[in-house]
C-alpha positions in Angstrom: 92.0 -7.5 -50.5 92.0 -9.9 -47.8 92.5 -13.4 -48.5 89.7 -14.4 -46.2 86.9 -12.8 -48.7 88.2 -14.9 -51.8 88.9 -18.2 -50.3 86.3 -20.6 -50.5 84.9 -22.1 -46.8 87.0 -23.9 -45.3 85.5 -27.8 -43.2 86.8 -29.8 -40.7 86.4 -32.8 -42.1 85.0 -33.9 -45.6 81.7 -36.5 -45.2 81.8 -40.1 -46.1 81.3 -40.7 -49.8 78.2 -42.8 -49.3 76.2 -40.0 -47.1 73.5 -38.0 -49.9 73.6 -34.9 -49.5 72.0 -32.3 -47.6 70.8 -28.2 -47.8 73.5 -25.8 -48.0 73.9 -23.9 -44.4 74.5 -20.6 -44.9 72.1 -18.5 -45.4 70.1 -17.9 -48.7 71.3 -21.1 -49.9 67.1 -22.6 -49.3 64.7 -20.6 -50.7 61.9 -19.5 -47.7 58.9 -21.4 -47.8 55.3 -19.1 -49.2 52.3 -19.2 -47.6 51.2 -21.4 -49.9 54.0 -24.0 -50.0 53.3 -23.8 -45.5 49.9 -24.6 -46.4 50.8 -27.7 -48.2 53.8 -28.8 -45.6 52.2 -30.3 -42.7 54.2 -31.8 -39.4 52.8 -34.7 -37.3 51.8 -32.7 -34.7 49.4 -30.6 -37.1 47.7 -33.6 -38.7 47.0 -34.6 -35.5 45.1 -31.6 -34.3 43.8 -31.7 -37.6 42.1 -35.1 -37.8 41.5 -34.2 -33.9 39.2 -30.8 -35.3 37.4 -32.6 -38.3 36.4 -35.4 -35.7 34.7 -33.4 -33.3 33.1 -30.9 -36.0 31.8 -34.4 -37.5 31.0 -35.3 -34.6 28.8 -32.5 -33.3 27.4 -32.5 -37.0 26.2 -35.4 -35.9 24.3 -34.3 -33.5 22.8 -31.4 -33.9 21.5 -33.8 -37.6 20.3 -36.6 -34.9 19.7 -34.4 -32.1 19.2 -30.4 -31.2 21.6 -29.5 -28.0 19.0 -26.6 -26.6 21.3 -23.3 -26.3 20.4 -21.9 -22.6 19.8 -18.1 -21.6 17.7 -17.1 -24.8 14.6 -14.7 -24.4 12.2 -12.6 -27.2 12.6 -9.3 -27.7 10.3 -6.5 -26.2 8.2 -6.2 -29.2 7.8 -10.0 -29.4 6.2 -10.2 -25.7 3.6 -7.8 -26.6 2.0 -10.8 -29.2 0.7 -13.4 -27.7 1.0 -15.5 -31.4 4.5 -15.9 -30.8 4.5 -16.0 -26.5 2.1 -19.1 -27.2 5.7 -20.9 -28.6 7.0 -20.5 -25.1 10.6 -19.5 -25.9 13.2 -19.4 -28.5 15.0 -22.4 -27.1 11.2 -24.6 -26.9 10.8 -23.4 -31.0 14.4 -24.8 -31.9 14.2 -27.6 -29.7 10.7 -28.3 -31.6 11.8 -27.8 -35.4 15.6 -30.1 -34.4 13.1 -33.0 -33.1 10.5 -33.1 -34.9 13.5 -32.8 -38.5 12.2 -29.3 -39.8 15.3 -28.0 -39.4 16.9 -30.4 -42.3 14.3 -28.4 -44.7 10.7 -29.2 -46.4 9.9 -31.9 -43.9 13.7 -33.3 -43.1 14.3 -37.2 -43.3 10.6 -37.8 -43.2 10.3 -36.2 -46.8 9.6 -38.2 -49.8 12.9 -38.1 -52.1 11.8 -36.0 -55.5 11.8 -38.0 -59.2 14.8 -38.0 -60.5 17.3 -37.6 -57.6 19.7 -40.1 -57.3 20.0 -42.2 -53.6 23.0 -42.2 -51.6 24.5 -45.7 -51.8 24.2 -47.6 -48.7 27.2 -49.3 -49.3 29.4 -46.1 -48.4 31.1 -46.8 -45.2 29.3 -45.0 -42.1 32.4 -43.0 -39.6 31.9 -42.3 -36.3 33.6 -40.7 -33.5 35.5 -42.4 -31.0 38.5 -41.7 -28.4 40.8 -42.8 -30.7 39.6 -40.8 -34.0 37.3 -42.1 -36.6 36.3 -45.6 -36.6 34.0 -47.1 -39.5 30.7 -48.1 -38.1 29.7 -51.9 -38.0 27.5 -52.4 -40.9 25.2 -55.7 -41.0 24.9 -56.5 -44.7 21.6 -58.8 -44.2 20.0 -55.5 -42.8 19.6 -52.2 -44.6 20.9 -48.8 -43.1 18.2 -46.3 -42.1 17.7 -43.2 -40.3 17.2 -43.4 -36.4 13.4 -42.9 -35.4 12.4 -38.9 -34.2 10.8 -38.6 -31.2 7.7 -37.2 -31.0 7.8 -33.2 -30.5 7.7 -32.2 -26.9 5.0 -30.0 -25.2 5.1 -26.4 -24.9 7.2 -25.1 -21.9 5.0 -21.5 -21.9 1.8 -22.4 -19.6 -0.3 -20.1 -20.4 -3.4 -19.9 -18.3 -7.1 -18.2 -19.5 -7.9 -15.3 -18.2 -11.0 -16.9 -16.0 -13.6 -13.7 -16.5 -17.0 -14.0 -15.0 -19.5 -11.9 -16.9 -21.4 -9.2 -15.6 -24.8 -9.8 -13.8 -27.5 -9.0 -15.1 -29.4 -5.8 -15.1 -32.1 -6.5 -12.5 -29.2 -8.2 -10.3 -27.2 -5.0 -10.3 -30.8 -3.1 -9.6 -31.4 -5.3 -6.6 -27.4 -4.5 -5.5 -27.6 -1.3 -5.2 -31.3 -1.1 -3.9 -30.1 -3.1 -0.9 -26.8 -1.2 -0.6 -28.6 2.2 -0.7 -31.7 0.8 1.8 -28.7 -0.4 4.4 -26.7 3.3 4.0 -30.4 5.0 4.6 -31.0 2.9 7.9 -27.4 3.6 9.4 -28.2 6.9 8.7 -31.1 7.4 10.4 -30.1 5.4 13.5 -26.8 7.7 14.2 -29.1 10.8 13.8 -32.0 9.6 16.1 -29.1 8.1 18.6 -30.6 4.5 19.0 -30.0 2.9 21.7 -28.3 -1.1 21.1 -28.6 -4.0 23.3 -25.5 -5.5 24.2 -25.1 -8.1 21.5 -26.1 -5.8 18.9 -23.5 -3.5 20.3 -20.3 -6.3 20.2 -21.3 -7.1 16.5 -21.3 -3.5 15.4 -17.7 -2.9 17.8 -16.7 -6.5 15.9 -18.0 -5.5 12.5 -15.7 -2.0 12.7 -12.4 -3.4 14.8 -9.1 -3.1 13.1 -7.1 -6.6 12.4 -4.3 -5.8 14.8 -1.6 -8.6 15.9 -3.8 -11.5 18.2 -1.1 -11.1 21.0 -2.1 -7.2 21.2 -4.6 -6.1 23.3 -7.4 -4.0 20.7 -7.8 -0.5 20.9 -10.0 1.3 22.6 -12.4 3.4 20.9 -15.3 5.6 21.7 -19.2 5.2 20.9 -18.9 7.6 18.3 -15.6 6.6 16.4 -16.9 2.5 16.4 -20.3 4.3 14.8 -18.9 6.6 12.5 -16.4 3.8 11.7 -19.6 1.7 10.8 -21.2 4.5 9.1 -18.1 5.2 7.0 -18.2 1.0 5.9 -22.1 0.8 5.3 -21.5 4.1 2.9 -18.7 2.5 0.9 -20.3 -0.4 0.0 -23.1 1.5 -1.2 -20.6 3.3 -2.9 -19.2 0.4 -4.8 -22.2 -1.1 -5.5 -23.4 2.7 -7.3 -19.7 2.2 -9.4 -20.8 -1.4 -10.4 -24.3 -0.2 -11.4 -22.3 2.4 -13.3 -19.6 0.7 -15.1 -21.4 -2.5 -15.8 -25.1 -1.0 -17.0 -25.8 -2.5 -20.8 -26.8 0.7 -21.8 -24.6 3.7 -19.9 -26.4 5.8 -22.6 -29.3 5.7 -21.0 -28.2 6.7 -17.6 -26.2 10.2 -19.1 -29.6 11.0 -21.2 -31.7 11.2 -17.6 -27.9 13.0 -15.6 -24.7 13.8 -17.2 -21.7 11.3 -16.5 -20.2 14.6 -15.5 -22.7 15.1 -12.6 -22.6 11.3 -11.7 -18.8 11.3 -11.2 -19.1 14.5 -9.4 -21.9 13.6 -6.8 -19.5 10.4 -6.2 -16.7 12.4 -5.6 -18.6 14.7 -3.3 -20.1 12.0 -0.9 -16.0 10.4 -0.8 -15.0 13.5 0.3 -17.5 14.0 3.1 -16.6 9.9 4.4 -13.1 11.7 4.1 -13.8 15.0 6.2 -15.8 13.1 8.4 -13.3 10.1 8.8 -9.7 12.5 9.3 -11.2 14.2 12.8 -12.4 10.6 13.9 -15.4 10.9 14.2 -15.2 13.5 17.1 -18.9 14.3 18.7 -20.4 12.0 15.8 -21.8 12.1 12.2 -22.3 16.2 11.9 -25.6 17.9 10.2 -24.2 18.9 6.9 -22.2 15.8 6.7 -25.7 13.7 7.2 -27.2 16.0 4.5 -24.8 15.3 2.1 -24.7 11.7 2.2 -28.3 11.7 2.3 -29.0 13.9 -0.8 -26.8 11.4 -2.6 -28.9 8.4 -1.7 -31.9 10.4 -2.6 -30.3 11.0 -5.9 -29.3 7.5 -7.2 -33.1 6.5 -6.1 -34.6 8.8 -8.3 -32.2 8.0 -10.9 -32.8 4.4 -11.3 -36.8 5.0 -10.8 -36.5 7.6 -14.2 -34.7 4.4 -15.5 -37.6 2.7 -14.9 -40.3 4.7 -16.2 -38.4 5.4 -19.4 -37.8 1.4 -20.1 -41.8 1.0 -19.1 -42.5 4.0 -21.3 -40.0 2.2 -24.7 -41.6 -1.1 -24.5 -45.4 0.5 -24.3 -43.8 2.1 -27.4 -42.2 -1.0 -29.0 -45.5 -2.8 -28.2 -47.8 -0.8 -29.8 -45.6 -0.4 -33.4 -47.8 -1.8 -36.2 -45.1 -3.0 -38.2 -44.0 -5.0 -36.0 -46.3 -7.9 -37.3 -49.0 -9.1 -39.2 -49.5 -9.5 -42.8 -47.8 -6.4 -45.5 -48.2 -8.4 -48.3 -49.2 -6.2 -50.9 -48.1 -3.0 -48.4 -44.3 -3.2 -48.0 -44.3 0.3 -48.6 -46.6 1.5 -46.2 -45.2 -1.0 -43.9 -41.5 0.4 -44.0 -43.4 4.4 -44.1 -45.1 3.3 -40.7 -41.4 2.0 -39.4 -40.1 5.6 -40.3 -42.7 7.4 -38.8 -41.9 5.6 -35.6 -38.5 7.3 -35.4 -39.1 10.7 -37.2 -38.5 13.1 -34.5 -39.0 16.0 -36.8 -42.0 18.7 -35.9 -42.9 18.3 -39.5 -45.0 14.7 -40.3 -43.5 12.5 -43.0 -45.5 13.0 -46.2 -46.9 9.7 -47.2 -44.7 7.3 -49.4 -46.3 7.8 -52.9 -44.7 7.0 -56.2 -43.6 9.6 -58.1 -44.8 10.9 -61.2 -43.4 12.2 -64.8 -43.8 15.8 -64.1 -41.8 15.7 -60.5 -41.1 13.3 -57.6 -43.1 12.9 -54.7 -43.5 14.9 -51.6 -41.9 12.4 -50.0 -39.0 12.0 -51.8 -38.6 15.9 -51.5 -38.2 15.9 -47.8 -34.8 13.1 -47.9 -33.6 14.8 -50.7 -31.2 16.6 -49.0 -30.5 13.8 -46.8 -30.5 15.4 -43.4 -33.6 13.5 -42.2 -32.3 10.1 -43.4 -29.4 11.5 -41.0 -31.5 12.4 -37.9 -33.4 9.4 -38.6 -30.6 6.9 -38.7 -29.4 8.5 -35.4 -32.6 7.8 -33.9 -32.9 4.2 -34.9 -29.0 3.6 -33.6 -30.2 5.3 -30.1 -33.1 3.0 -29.5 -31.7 -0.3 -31.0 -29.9 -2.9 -28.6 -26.2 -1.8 -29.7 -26.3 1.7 -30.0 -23.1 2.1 -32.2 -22.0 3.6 -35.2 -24.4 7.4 -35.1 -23.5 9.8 -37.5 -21.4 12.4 -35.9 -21.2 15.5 -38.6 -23.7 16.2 -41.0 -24.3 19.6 -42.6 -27.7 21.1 -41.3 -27.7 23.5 -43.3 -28.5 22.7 -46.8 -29.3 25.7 -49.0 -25.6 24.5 -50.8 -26.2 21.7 -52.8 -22.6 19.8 -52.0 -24.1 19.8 -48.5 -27.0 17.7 -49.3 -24.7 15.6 -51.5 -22.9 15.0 -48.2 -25.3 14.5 -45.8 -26.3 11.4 -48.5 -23.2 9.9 -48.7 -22.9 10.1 -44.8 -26.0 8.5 -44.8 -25.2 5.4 -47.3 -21.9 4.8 -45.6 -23.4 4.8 -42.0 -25.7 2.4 -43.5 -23.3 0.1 -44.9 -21.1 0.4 -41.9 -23.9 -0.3 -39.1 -26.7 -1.9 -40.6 -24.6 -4.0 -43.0 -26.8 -2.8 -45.7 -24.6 -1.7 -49.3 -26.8 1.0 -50.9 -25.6 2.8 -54.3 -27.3 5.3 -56.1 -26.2 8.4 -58.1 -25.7 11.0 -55.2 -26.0 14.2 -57.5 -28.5 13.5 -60.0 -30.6 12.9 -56.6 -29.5 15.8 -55.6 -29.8 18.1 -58.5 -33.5 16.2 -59.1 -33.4 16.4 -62.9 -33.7 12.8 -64.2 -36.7 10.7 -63.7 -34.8 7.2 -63.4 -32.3 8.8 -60.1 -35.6 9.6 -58.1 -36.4 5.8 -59.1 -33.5 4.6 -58.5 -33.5 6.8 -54.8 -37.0 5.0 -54.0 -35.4 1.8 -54.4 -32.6 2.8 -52.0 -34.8 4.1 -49.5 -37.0 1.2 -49.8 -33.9 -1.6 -49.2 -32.7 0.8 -46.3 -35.9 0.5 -44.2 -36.2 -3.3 -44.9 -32.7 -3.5 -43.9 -32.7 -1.6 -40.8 -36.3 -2.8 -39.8 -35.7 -6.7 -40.0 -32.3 -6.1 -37.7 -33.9 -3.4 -35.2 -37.0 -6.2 -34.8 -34.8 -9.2 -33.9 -33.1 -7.2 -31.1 -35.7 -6.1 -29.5 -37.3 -10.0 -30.1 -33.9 -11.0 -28.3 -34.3 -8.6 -25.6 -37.5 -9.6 -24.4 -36.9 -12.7 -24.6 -34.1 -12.5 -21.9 -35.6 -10.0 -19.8 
């Protein structure tokens, strides 16, 4: 064994007798230090950094409690554009910056909310730190004055502008009448002057060449173009303003319906289409030895068409007021007659070959004839589809109904059809027990089926005579 192993270590020097002691130096002699023995062993330069971290994050608690710093780069998500609830807040950053000034972001109103019963108030003797460059300072605290929050400012506008849509509404029917009149009189004229060849004067010459000359660069010399071309050029202008003013007729008409019951939408699209593409023919070999036969035809036939269309138009409006004029039940005195009253407002909208059988009460042995012919409910059907066609908003016409009604769970539909539409356009809540109408054997369902019928037509009468009172009022 070597006598290095068993001897103990060997010093130097020995230390003064007055020095205390110190840790051993060789190794295991001082236990290592845990994680949490580090936690609690902190050096100057930590407790520095430290106090240097809880100052600023007291610090910016301070402020963002006092004070919102608005974040930068924030934007709504795609389905948040799309709603223009939330676009009226402006912007994510705006909505913050609003709650952190106005205190909503403290909760339940902030520091302008009244403190609850029983909670206890902070003691405004506790010191007040602040930040400083040199770490945290107490605040100066006046004792004659007592502490209180600093005052909000008032919240700031929102930073999202948005503007109203400024919309002007659609002229009148007589406006867009006397439009296309003079748009369709102006294509006619044209067209007759390049087929007869009319000879200008000179100044009527420059404004037509003015009227048709291409913007080209002032500098530029224009470019010269034949008779025919600065014509046809004219032609091809005159017949697309008629042209627009037939699509504003069109698309802004109160009542298209009544336009597609004289000609199709299909065939008023397509005669559009076909008059473009003679402009287009016409325009692509420029005009070349003038405005050809069939080309002249063409146009002309479509003029002729949209004249004869608006003067059907006409004779069918003259022919629905003679018709709304001469309705009895319109006014006077029914007292005593309601029945016959709302009877003569049926008849005026039964389109059936067969006559409505007079409204009679009905009787212990059976109900009345009349009663018999809406039992199955397909003429209260056609009816109500009649009254919605010839009413100011033609809306909310009954689409699918069973005519055939041998079955009887196709008379109990065409009822309930009927009792729906009712409630849904006429605003008019009927109830009544659907299959003991339709199976007709107990006497108080047929009564209770007059009464229906009798609430419908007041109903349905009272609204269908103030829009036709408002309508000629404004004509």
């Amino acid at each position: 064994m070597d006598a290095s192993s068993t001897s103990p270590l060997l010093r130097p020097s020995s230390p003064a007798s007055n020095v205390c002691p110190s840790p051993a130096l060789y190794p295991g002699a001082c236990p290592s230090l845990d994680a949490r023995s580090e936690r609690s062993v902190s050096t100057p330069s930590t407790i520095s950094s430290r106090s240097a971290s809880s100052s600023s994050a007291h610090s910016d608690s301070g402020r963002r409690k006092n004070g919102y710093m608005r974040p930068q780069g924030t934007a709504f998500s795609d389905s948040a554009r799309n709603r223009d609830s939330v676009m009226s807040l402006g912007s994510i950053a705006h909505m913050q910056y609003y709650f952190a000034r106005t205190g909503l972001l403290d909760g339940k109103g902030g520091q302008y909310a009244k403190p609850k019963k029983g909670v206890r108030q902070l003691d405004t003797n506790v010191a007040i730190y602040t930040t400083s460059e040199d770490g945290l300072v107490e605040s100066p605290k006046d004792d004659s004055e007592e502490w209180s929050e600093p005052i909000m400012l008032p919240p700031t506008v929102s930073t999202y502008a948005y503007k109203e849509p400024n919309v002007q509404p659609p002229p009148e029917l007589p406006m867009l009448r006397r439009q296309l009149r003079e748009a369709l009189d102006d294509a006619q004229k044209v067209l007759e002057e390049s087929a007869e060849g009319v000879s200008y004067d000179d100044a009527t010459r420059e404004a037509i060449v003015e009227s048709v000359r291409a913007p080209t660069n002032p500098d530029e010399p224009p470019i010269a173009q034949g008779w025919h071309e600065i014509m046809g050029l004219h032609l091809l202008d005159i017949i697309t303003l008629a042209i627009r003013a037939a699509k504003t007729y069109y698309t802004s008409h109160p009542h298209p319906q009544q336009l597609y019951a004289i000609q199709s939408e299909r065939k008023i699209r397509g005669d559009l289409y076909e008059v473009l593409d003679v402009l287009k023919r016409a325009a692509a070999r420029e005009f070349r030895g003038g405005v050809k036969d069939e080309e002249r035809a063409g146009i002309k036939s479509w003029i002729d068409s949209i004249n004869d269309l608006m003067s059907q138009e006409q004779s069918r409006e003259q022919e629905e007021q003679a018709s709304r004029d001469s309705c009895a039940w319109r006014q006077g005195d029914w007292t005593g007659r309601e029945r016959e009253r709302e009877w003569l407002f049926m008849c005026s909208f039964d389109t059936n070959s067969d006559a409505l059988p007079a409204w009679t009460e009905s009787t212990p042995e059976g109900p009345s004839p009349f009663l018999q012919a809406l039992q199955s409910g397909l003429r209260l059907v056609q009816l109500h589809n009649e009254m919605v066609r010839r009413s100011e908003r033609p809306f909310g016409e009954i689409k699918t109904f069973f005519t055939d009604v041998a079955k009887p769970y196709r008379c109990a539909e065409n009822l309930r059809f009927w009792s729906k539409a009712a409630e849904l356009r006429w605003e008019t809540l009927l109830s009544f027990n659907v299959l003991h109408v339709v199976h007709g054997k107990d006497e108080d369902a047929w009564k209770q089926f007059d009464e229906t019928i009798f609430k419908w037509c007041q109903g349905v009468r009272e609204e269908i005579s103030k829009e036709w009172a408002e309508a000629e009022r404004s004509a």
